[in-house]
N, CA, C and O of each residue as an XYZ file, in Angstrom:
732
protein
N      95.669    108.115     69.320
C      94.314    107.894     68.878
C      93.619    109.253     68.795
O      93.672    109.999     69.772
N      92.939    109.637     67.630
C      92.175    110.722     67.414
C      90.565    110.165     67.279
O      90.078    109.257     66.606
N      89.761    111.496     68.587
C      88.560    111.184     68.766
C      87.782    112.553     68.407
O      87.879    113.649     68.961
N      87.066    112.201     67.426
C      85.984    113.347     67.370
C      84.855    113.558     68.012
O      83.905    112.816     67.763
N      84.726    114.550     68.917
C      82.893    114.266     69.851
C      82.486    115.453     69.182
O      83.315    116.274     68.790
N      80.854    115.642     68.975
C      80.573    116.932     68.805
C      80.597    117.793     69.635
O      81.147    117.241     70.588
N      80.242    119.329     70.071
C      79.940    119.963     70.712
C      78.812    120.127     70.801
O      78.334    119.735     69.736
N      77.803    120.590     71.638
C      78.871    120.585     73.212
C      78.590    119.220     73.544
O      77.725    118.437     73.151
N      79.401    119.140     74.250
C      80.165    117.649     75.199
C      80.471    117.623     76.469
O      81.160    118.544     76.908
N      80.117    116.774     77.172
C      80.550    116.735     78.568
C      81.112    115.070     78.543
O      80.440    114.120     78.140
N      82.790    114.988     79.187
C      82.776    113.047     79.203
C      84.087    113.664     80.374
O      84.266    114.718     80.984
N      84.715    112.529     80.273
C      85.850    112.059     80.883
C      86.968    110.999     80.103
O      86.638    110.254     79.180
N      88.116    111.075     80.572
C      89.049    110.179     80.031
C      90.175    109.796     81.179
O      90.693    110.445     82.088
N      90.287    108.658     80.784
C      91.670    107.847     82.359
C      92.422    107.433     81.069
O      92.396    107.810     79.898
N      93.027    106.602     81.698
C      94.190    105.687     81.303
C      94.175    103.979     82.468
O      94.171    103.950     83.698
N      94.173    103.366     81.973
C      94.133    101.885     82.628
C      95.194    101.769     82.876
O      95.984    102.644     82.524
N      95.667    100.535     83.648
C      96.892    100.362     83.821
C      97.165     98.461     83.729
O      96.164     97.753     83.826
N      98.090     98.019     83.604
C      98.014     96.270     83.981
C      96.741     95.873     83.004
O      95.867     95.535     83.802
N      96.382     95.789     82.102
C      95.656     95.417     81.682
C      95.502     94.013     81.048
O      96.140     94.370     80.057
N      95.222     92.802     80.783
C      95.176     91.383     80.475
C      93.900     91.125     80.286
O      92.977     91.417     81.047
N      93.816     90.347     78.844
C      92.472     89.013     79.202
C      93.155     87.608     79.144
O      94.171     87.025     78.766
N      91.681     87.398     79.898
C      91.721     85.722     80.681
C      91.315     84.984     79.554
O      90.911     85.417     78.475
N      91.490     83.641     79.980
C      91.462     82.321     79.066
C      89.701     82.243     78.251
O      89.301     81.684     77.230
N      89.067     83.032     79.219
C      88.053     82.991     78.574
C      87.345     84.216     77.819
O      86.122     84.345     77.753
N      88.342     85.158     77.219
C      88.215     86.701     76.773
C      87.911     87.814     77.231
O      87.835     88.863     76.592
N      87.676     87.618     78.610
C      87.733     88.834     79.490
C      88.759     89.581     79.653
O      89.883     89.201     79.980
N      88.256     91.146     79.335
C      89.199     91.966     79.378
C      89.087     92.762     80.451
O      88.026     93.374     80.572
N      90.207     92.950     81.532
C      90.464     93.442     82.515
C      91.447     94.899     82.907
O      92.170     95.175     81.950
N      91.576     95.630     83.804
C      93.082     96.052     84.576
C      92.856     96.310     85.613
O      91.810     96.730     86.107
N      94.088     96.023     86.184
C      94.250     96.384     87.793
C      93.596     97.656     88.210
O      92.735     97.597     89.087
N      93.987     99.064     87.553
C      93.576    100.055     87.801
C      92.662    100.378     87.246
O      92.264     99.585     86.393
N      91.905    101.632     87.431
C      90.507    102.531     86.570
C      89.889    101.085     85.907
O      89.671    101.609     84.814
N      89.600    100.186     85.778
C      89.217     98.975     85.010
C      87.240     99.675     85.180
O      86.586    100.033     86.160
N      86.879     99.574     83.525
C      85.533     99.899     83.960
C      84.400     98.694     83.795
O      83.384     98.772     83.103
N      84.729     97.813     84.421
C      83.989     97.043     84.678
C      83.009     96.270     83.285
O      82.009     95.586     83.504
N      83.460     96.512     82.117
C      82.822     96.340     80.387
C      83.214     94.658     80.711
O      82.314     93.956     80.249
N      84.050     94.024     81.221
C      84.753     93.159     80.203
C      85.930     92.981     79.049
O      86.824     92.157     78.857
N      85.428     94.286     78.322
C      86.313     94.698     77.091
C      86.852     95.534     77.388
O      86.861     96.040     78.510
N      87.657     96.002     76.067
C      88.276     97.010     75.495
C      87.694     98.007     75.764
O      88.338     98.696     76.555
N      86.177     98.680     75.298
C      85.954     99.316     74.787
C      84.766     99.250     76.214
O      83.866     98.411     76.163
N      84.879    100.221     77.467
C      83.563    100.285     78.059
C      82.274    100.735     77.922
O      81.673    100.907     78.983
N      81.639    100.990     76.823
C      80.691    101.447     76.493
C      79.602    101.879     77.277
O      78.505    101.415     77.587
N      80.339    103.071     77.537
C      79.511    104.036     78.622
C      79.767    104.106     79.900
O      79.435    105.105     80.538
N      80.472    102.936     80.544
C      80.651    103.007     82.090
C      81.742    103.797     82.350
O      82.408    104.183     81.390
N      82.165    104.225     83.869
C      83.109    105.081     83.912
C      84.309    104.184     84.300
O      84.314    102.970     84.097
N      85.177    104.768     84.790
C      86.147    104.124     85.352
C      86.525    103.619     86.783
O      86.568    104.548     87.590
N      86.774    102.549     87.240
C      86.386    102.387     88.587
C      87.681    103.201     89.508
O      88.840    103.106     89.105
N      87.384    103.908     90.632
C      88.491    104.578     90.941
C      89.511    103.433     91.981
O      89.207    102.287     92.313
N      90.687    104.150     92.301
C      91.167    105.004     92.245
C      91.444    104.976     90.522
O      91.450    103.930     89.874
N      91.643    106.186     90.004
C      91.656    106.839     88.964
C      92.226    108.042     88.881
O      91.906    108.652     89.902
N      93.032    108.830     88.069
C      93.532    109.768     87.713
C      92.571    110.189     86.098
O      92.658    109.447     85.120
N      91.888    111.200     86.092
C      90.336    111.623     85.436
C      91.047    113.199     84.310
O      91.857    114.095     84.546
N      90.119    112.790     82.989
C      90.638    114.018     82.335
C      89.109    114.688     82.174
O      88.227    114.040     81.610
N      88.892    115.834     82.628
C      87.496    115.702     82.451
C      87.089    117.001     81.722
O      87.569    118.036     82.185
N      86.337    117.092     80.731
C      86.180    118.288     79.627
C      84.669    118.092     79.199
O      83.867    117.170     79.052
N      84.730    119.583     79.069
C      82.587    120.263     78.702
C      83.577    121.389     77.575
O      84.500    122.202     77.607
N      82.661    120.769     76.685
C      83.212    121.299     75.137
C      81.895    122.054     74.529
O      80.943    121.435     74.055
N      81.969    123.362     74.602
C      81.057    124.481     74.061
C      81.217    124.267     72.816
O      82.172    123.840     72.167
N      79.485    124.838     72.358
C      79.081    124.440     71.061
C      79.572    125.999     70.426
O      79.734    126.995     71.130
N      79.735    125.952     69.152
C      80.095    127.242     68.270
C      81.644    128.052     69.075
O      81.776    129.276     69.058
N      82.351    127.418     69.518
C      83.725    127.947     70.086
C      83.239    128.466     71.277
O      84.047    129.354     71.548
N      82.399    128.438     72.144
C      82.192    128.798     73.443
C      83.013    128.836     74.710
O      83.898    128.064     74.340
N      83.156    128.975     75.215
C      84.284    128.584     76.471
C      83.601    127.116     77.256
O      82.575    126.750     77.829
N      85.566    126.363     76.635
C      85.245    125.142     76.930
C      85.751    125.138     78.523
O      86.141    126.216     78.972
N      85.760    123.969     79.389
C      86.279    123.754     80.741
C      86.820    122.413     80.735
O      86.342    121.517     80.039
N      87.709    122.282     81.425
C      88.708    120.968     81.309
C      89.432    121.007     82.800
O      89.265    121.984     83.530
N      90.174    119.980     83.168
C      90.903    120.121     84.529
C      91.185    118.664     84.340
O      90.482    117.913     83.664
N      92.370    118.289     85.052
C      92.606    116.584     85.744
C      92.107    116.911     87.501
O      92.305    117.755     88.375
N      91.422    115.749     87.313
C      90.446    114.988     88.581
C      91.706    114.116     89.275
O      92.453    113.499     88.516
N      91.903    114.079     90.539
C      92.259    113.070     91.640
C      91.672    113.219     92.966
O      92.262    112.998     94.024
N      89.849    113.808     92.763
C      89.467    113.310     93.361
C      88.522    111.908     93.673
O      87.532    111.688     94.370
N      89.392    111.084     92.761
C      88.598    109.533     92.557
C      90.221    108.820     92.874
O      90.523    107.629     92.947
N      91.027    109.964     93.014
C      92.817    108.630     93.321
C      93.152    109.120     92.540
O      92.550    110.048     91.999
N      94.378    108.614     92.157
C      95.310    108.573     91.224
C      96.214    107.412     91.019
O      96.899    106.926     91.919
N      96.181    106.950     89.676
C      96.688    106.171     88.863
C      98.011    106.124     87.948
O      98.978    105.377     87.801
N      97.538    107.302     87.428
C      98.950    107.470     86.086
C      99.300    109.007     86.046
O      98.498    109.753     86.608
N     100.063    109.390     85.632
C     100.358    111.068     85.316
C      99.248    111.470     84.344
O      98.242    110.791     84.140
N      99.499    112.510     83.828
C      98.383    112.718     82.753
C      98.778    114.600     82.682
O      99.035    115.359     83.617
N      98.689    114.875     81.222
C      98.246    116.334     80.932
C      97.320    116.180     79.770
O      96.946    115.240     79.069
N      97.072    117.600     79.842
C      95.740    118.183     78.712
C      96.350    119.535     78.341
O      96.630    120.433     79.135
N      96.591    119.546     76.396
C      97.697    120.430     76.238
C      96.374    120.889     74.931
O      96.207    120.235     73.902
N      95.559    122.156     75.315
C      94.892    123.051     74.105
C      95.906    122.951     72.648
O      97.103    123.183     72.478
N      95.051    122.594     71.921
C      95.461    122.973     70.886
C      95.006    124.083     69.735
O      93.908    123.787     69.263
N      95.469    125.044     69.284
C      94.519    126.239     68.882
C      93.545    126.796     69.964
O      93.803    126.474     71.124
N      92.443    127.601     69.737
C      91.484    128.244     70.527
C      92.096    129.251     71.044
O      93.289    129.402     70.780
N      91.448    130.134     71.866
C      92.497    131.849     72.440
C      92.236    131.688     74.612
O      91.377    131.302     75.404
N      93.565    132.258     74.628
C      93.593    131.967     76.034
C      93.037    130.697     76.843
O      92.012    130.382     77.447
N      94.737    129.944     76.401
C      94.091    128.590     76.340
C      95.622    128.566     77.190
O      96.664    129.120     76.838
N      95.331    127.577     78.646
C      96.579    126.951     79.231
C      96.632    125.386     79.285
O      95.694    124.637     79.559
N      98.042    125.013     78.938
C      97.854    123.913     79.521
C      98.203    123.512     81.134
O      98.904    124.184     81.890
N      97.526    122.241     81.450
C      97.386    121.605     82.582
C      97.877    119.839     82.671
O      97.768    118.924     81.856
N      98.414    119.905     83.980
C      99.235    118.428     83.976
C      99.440    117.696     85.224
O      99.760    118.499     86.100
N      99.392    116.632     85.611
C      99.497    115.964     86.738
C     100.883    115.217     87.102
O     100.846    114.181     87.766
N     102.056    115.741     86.674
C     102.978    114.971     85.577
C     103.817    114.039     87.079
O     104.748    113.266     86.851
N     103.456    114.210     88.105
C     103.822    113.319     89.308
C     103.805    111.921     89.558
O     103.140    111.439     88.641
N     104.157    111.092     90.256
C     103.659    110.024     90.193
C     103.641    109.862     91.827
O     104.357    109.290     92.650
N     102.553    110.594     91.864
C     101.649    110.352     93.653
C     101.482    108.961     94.575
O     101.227    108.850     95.774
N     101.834    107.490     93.094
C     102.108    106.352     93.641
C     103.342    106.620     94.894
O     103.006    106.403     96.058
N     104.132    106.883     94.729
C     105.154    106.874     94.875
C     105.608    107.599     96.343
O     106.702    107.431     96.881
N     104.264    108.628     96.973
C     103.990    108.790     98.100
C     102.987    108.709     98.723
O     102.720    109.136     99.846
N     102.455    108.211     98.081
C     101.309    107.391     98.706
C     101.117    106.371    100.136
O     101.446    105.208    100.368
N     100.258    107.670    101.125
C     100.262    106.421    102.398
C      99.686    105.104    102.492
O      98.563    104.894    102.033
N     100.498    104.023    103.159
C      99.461    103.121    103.117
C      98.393    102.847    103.269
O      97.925    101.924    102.603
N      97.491    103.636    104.326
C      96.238    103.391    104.452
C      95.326    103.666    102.956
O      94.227    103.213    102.637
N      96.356    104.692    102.118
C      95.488    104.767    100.936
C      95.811    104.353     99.715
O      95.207    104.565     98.664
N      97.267    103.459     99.986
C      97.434    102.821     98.334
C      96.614    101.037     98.433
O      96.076    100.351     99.302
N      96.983    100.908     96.827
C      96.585    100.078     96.134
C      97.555     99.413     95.953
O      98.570    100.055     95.683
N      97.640     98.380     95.997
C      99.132     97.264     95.889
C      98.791     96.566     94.789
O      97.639     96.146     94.684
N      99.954     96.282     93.572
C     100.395     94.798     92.935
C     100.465     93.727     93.515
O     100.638     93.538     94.719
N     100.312     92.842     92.542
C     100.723     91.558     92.856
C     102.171     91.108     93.128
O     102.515     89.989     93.507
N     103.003     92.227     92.855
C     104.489     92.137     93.430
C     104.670     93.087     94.294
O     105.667     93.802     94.202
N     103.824     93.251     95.200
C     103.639     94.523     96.330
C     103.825     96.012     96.375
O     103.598     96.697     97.372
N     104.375     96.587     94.895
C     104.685     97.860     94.693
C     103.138     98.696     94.689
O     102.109     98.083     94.404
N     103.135     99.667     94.923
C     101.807    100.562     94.782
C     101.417    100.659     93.827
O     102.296    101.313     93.265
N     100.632    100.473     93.092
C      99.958    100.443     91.615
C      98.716    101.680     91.772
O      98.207    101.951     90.684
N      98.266    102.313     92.730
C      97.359    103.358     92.628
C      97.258    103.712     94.227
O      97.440    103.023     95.230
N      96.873    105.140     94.022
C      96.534    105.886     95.351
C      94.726    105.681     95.311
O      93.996    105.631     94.321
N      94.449    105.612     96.429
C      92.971    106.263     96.825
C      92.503    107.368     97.142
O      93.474    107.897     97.683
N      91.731    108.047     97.179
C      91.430    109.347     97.738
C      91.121    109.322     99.020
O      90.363    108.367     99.188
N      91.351    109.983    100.200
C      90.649    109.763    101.560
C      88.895    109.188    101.363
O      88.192    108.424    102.024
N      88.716    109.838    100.359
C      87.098    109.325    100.233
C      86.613    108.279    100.411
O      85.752    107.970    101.235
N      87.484    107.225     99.127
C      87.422    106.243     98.809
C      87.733    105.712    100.056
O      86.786    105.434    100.792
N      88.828    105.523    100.429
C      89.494    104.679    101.270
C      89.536    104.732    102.942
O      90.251    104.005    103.632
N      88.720    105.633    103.384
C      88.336    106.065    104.602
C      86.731    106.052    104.586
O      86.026    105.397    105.353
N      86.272    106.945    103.514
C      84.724    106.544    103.491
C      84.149    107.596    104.875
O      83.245    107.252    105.637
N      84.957    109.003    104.972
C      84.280    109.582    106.019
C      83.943    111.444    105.277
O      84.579    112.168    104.510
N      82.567    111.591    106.060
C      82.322    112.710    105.452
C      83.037    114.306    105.465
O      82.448    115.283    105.004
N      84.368    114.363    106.063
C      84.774    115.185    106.203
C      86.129    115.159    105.013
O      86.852    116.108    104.711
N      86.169    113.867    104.532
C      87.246    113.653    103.686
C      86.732    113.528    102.117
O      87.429    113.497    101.104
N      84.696    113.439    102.286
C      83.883    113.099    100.952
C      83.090    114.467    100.782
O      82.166    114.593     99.978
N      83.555    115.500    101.637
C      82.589    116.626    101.582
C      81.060    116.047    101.452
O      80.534    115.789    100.369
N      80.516    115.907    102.558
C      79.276    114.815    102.610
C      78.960    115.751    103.619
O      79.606    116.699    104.067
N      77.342    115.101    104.011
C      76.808    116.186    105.260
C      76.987    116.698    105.793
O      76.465    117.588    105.121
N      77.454    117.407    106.954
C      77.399    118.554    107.785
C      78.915    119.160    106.471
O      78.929    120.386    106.369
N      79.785    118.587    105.785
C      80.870    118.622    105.008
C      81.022    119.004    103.990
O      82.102    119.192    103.430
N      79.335    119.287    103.340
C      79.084    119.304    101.609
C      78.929    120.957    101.448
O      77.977    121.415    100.815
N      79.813    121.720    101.991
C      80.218    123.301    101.150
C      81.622    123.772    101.282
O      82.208    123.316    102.264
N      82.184    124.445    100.645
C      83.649    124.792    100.635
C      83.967    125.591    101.893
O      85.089    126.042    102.128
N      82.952    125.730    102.654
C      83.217    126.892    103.606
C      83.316    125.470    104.775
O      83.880    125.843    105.803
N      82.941    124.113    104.826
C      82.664    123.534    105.902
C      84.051    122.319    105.838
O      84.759    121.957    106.778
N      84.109    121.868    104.328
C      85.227    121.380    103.527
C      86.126    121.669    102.972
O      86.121    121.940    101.771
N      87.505    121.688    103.990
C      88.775    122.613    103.396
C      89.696    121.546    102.829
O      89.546    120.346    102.597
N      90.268    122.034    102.748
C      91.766    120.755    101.972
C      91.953    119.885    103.254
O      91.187    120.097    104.194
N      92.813    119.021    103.353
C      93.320    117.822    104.124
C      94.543    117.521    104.233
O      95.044    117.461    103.110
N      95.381    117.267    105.163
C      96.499    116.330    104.795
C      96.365    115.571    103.971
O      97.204    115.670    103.075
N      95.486    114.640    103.833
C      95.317    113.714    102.491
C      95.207    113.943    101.400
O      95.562    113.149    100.528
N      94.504    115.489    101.079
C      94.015    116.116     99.457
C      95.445    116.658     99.767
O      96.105    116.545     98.734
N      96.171    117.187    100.745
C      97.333    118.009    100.118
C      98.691    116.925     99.911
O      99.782    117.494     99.863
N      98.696    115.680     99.807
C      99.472    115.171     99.563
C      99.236    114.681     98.013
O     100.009    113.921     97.429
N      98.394    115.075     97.608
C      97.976    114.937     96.052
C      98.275    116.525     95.175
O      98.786    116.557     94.055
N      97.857    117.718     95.917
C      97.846    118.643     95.494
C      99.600    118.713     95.980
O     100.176    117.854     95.314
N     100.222    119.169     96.555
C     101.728    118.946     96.641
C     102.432    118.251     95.430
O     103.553    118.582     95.045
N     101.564    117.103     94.771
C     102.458    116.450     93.908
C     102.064    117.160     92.486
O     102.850    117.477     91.594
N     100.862    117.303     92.504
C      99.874    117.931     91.137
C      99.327    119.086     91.227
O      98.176    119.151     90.797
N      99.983    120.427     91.834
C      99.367    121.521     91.773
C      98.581    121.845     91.199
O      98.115    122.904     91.621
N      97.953    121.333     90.061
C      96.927    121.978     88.934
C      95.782    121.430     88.944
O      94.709    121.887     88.549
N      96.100    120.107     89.554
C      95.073    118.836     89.515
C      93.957    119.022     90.673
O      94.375    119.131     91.825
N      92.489    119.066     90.426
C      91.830    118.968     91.562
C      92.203    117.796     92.662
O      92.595    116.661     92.387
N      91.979    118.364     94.008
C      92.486    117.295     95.162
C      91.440    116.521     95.822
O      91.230    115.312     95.916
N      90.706    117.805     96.353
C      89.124    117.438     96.747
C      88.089    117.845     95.834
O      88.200    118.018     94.620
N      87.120    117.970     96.524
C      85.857    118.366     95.900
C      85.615    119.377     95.393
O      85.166    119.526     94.257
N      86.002    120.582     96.526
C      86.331    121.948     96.403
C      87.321    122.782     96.154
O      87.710    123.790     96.744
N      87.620    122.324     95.361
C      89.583    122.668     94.573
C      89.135    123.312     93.515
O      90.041    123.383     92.684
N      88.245    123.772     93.183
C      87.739    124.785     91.942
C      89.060    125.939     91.580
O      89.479    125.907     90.423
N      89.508    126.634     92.256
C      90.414    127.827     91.957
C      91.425    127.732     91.457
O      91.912    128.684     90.846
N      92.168    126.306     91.592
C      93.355    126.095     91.462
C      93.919    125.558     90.014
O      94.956    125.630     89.356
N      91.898    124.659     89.866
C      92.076    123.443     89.096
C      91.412    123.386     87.741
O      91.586    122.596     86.813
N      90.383    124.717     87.898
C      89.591    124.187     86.699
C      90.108    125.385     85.779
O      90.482    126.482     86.194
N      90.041    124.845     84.074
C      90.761    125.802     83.061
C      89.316    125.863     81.733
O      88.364    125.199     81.323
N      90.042    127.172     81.519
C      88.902    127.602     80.286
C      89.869    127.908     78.691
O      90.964    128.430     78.483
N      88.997    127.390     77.936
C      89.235    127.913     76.403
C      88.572    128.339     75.404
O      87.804    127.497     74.938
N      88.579    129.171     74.983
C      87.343    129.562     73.672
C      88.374    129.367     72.448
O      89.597    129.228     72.435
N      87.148    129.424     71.151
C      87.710    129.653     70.035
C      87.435    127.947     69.596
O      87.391    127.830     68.371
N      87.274    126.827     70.228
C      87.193    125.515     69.497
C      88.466    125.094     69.512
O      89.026    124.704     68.487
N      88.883    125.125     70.360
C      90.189    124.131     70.654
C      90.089    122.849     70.180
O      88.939    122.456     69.986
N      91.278    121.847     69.864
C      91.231    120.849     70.415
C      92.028    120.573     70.929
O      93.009    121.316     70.890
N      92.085    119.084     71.879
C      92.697    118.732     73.469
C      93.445    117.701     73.360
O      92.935    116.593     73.196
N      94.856    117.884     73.433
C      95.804    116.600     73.682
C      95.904    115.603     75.044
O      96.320    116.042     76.117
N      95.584    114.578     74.908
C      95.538    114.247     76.329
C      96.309    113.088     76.030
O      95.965    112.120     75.350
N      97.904    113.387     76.887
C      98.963    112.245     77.252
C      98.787    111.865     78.558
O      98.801    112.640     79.514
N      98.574    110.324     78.622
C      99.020    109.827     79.528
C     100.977    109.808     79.789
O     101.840    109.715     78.915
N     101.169    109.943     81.428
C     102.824    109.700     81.497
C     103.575    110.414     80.283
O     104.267    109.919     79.393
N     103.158    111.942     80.573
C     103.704    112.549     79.912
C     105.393    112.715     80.916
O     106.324    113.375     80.453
């Protein structure tokens, strides 16, 4: 699918997973499901856990910024591969973090396999794992066993909050952005 946004732009992009409608046209999925009903969520985000493509697209070839997010979970693999523009890398999550995912933080099927990770955030709900009060600066909020079992699988991919160095990428020149799911 080819999407044109103008510049500049700020959005996000997931990938769903399990997706079905019911007898009465509701459209659903197990995972990232954004809560529309439909197909088409018009405007809402995605409910996490989620694996996040997230891009701010400069106007007149400016330097754009892009990165994959798992700090909302993770769901599916995912990269973001520049196309054209100058000093441009690509970035990828290409793991499937289901797959070590502790229990306290996965998401189960209906045939009991893990269908999504949570983030400590989500799934603990404590401020040292949400960079939250006494927690909310990089100097007070370091990585985790929990963010590094995400970053271990997705080196590129933000883990926590404060994963800026690792995670976030720049492009000038007016790129545009391939974004595969399960690449």
């Amino acid at each position: 699918m080819t999407l044109d946004v103008p510049a500049p732009w700020t959005g996000r992009f997931w990938g769903r997973t399990l997706c079905s409608t019911d007898s009465t046209g509701k459209f659903t999925c197990s995972t990232a499901d954004c809560g529309s009903g439909q197909v088409a969520c018009n405007g809402a985000g995605a409910i996490p856990p989620a694996s996040l493509v997230e891009l701010t697209l400069a106007a007149n070839g400016g330097q754009d910024f892009y990165d994959i997010s798992l700090v909302d979970g993770f769901n599916l693999p995912v990269s973001v591969t520049p196309q054209g523009g100058n000093n441009c890398n690509a970035t990828s999550c290409p793991a499937n973090v289901n797959a070590v995912c502790p229990s306290e933080l996965a998401v189960y099927g209906t045939d009991g396999s893990v269908i999504a990770c949570k983030s400590a955030c989500l799934a603990l709900n404590q401020p040292q794992y949400c960079c939250t009060g006494a927690f909310n600066t990089s100097e007070t909020c370091p990585r985790t066993n929990y963010s590094m079992i995400f970053k271990n699988q997705c080196p590129l991919a933000y883990s926590y909050a404060y994963d800026d160095s690792s995670s976030t990428f720049t492009c000038t020149g007016g790129a545009n952005y391939l974004i595969e799911f399960c690449p």
